[in-house]
N, C-alpha and C positions, 0 to 999 in steps of 0.2 A: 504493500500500500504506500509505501513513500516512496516509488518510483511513482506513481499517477498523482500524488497530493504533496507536492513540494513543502517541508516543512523542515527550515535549516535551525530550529529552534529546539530540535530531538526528532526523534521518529512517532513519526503522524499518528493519530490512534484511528485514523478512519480505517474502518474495516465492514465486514460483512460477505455472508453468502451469498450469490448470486445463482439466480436461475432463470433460464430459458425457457418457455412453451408456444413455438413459433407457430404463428397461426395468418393459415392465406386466403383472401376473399375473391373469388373471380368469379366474374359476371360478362356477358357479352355477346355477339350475334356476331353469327359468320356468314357474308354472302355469297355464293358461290351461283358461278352461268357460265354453263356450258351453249356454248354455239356450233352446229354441225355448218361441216365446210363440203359437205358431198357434192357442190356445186363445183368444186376445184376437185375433187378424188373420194370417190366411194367410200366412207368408211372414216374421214379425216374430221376431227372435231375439237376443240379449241375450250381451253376452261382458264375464269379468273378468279381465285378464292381472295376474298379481303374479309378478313378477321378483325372484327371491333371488341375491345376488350376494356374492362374496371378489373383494376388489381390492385388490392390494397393487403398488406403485408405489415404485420408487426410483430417483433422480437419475444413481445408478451415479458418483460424483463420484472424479476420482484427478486427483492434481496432480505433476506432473513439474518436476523441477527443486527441489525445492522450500527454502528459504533460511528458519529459525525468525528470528522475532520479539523486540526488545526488548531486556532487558537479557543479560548472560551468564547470570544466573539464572534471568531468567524461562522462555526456548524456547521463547516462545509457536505455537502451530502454526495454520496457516488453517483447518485443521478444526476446531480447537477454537474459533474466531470464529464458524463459521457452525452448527456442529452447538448453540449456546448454554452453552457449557461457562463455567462465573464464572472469571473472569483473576484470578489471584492477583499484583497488581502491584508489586513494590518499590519503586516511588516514588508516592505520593498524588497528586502533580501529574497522573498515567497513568488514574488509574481512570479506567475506564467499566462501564456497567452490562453483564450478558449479553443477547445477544439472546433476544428472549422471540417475535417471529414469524417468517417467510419462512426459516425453519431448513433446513439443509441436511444432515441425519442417518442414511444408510443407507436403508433400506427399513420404511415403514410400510405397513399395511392397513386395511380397514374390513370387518365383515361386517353386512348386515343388507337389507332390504328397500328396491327401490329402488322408484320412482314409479309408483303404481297407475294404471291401465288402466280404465275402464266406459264401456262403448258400446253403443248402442242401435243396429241392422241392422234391413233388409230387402230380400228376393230381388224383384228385379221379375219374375224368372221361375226356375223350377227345375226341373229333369228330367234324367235318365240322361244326355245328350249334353250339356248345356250347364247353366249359370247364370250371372246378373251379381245384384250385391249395393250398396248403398250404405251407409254406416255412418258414425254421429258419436260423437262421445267426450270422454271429462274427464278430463285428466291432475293426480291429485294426488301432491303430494310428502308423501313418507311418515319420510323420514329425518332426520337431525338436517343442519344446515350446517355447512359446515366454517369454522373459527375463524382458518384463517390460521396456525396455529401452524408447520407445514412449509410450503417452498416446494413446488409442484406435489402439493398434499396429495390424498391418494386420498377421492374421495367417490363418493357411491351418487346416483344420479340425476342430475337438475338443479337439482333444489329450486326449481321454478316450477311454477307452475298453468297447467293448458293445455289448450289446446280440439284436435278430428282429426275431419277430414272423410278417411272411405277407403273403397275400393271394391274386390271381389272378380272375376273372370272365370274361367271355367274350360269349357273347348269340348275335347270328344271330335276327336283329330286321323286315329285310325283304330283298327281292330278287327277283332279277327281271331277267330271262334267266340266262346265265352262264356268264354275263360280268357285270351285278352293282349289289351290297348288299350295306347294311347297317349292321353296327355291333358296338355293345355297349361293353364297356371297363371298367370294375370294378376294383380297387384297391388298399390297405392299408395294411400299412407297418407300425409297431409298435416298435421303438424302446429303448430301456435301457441303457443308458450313467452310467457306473461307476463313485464311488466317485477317483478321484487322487488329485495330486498335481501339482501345478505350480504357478509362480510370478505373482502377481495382486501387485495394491496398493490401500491401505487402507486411508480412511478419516481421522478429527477429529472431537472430538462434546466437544463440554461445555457445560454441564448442560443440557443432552439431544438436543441440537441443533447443527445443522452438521454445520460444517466453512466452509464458500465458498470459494475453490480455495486452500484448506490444504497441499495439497503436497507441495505446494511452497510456506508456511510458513518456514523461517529459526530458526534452530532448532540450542539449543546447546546440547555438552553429559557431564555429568558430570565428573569430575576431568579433562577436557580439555578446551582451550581456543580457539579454532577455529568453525565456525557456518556454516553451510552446510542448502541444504534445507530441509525441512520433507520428500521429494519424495524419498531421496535416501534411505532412512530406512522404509517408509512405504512401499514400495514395495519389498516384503517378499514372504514366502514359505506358501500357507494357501491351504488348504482342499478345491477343491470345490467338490459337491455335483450339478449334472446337471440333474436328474432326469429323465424323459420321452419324447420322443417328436413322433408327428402323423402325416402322411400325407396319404391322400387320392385324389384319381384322379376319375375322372368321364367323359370317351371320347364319341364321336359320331365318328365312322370312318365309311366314304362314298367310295366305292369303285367301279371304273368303271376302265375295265381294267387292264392297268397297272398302274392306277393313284388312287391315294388316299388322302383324306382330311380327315384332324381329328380336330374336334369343342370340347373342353374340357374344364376341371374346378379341381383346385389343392387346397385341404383344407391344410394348413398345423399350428402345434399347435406346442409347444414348454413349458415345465415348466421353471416357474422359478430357479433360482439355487439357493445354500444355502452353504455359506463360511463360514470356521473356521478359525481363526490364528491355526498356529502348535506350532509356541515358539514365546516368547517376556519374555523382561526383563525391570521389573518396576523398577521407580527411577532412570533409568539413561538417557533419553532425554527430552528436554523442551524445547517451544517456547520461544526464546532470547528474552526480553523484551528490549525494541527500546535504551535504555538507554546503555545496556551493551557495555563492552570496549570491542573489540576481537583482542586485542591486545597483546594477551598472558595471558592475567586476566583466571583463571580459573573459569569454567563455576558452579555454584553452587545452585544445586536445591532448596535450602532448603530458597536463598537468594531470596527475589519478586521485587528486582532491576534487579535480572540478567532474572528468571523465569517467565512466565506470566502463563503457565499452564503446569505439570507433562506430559508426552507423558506416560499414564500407560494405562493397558489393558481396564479400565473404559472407557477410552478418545479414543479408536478406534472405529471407524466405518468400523465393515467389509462390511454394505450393499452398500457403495461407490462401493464398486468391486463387487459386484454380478449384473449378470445379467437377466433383467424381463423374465416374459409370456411374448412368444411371440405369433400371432396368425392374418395370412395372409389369402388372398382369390385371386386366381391368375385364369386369364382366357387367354387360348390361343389357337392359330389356328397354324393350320402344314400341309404342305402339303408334298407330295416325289412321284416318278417314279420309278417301278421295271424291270431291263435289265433281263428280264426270256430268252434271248435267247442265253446266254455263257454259261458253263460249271458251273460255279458255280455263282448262280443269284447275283446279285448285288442290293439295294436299296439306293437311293439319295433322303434325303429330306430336309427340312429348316422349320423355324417358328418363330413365336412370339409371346409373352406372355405380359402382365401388372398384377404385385401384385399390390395388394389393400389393404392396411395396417388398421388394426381394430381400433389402436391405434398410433399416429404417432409420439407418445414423445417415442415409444420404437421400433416401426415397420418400416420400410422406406420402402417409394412408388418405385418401382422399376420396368425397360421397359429391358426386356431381348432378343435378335435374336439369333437365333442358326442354326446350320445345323448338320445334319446324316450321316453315312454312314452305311449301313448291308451288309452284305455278310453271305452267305448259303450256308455249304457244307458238 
């Protein structure tokens, strides 16, 4: 705790438990139009998905036990270190700046468009009992990136450009007169996430061992005398590298009439990803050793009164900000109604899924409802 609550008066007594119960809210409507091109080649068909999404995300953070900070007057509190709140500090020697990224503050959201969809299809065959289809595609990112300013900040997309090889199946399984079938539903989508860039924040390690809770070690820069946290410099401009990810579906659609039920099953996989820093500069930040005056005293690396360890490329962890495999198992039912008797048919349907997380220090158990609408014309 007196690496996060500068206190060269002794060691800090702010302390406490901390715990997490991350919890994510998404909301949102996906349009998807498909247009056939059999006017240029038999079989050729053209689709635009655009995904409109609310995604609000919060840390869920409560700390047990917990013991204020500082002096008697100050009471400084852990939440107010990590949420960025300015320390009003009674001794000058104490200052340090607010945290300005990897913030830990309740619940934020985003609303807006996430990563456009266009892909060019074609059926190699098609008729009332069967078809297979093959389809490539270009994923662009459509939203803003996120800046790092909250930890586990809610964003829209991926914000990478991406290429998708996918393919359709769908086979008549039986039938009964001209009002109930059954029909099986095949599907996998393969796609390729570019390397770009965007603000993450990075760890630290001593001696091979990562520090728990580094961004918000306070940190001095050399030839200055003011101490800020590590978060506002570790979060930086780095490479990532997000590699492949797969999903596959597998439906039963039961069809009577104008009513329809579909019993299904959603694979979906995810590589891990792989960060680079882009630029850093060795020798000039260091964790303030509890002792230092920041009271104008220049901060001095080379000094292990002022230093406790060099902030140099050795001492980052960029696998802090990368993120795992991921690899889900999702089962869900849906049912809908087709109005075939207007001018151009309508369909209305609803449903509900539960993922089933393989791994759940990286995958979250997740209860999803949705509803349809189609139109044909």
């Amino acid at each position: 705790n007196e690496h996060i609550l500068h206190f060269t008066a002794g060691t800090s007594t702010l302390d406490g438990t901390i715990k997490f119960d991350p919890k994510q809210i998404v909301a949102g409507t996906r349009i998807d139009y498909l247009q056939r091109l059999d006017f240029l080649l038999k079989g050729l068909y053209a689709t635009v998905n655009l995904p409109v999404h609310y995604i609000a995300q919060d840390l869920n953070m409560s700390i047990a036990g917990e013991v204020v900070g500082g002096n008697a007057s100050e009471n400084i509190r852990l939440k107010d270190i990590l949420s960025g709140k300015s320390l009003v500090r009674g001794s000058d020697s104490d200052n340090q700046a607010p945290l300005e990224c990897a913030k830990i503050d309740g619940r934020h959201h985003v609303l807006g468009i996430s990563d456009l969809e266009l892909s060019i299809g074609y059926f190699l065959w098609e008729n009332k009992n069967s078809h297979l289809n093959f389809n490539a595609g270009v994923v662009f990112p459509t939203s803003k990136k996120p800046t790092g300013e909250y930890l586990w900040e809610a964003r829209l997309g991926y914000h990478k450009w991406g290429a998708q090889l996918g393919t359709d199946v769908m086979v008549k399984l039986w039938e009964k007169g001209e009002t109930q079938k059954m029909m099986l539903h095949l599907t996998g989508q393969y796609t390729h996430l570019f390397e770009g860039t965007e603000k993450r924040t990075l760890g630290i390690t001593a001696e091979t061992i990562s520090l728990p809770f580094s961004p918000y070690y306070v940190i001095g820069e050399s030839g200055k005398g003011t101490l800020k946290p590590a978060g506002n410099v570790l979060t930086t401009d780095v490479d990532v590298e997000m590699g492949g990810k797969v999903e596959l579906v597998a439906a039963l659609a039961y069809t009577k009439g104008k009513y329809t039920i579909d019993l299904g099953y959603n694979f979906f996989w995810k590589d891990d990803e792989t960060v680079e820093l882009k630029t850093w500069t060795d020798d000039l930040y260091g964790i303030a050793d509890v002792a230092f005056a920041a009271d104008g005293t220049v901060f001095d690396l080379t000094n292990a009164s002022h230093n406790d360890l060099s902030l140099n490329r050795t001492n980052l962890d960029t696998t802090a900000a990368e993120t795992p495999s991921q690899c889900t198992h999702t089962l869900f039912l849906a049912t809908g109604y087709t109005f075939l008797a207007w001018k151009y048919p309508v369909m209305l349907g609803m449903g509900a899924s539960y993922e089933i997380p393989t791994r759940k220090c990286t995958d979250g158990e997740m209860y999803k409802l949705w509803s349809k609408i189609g139109v044909a014309f």
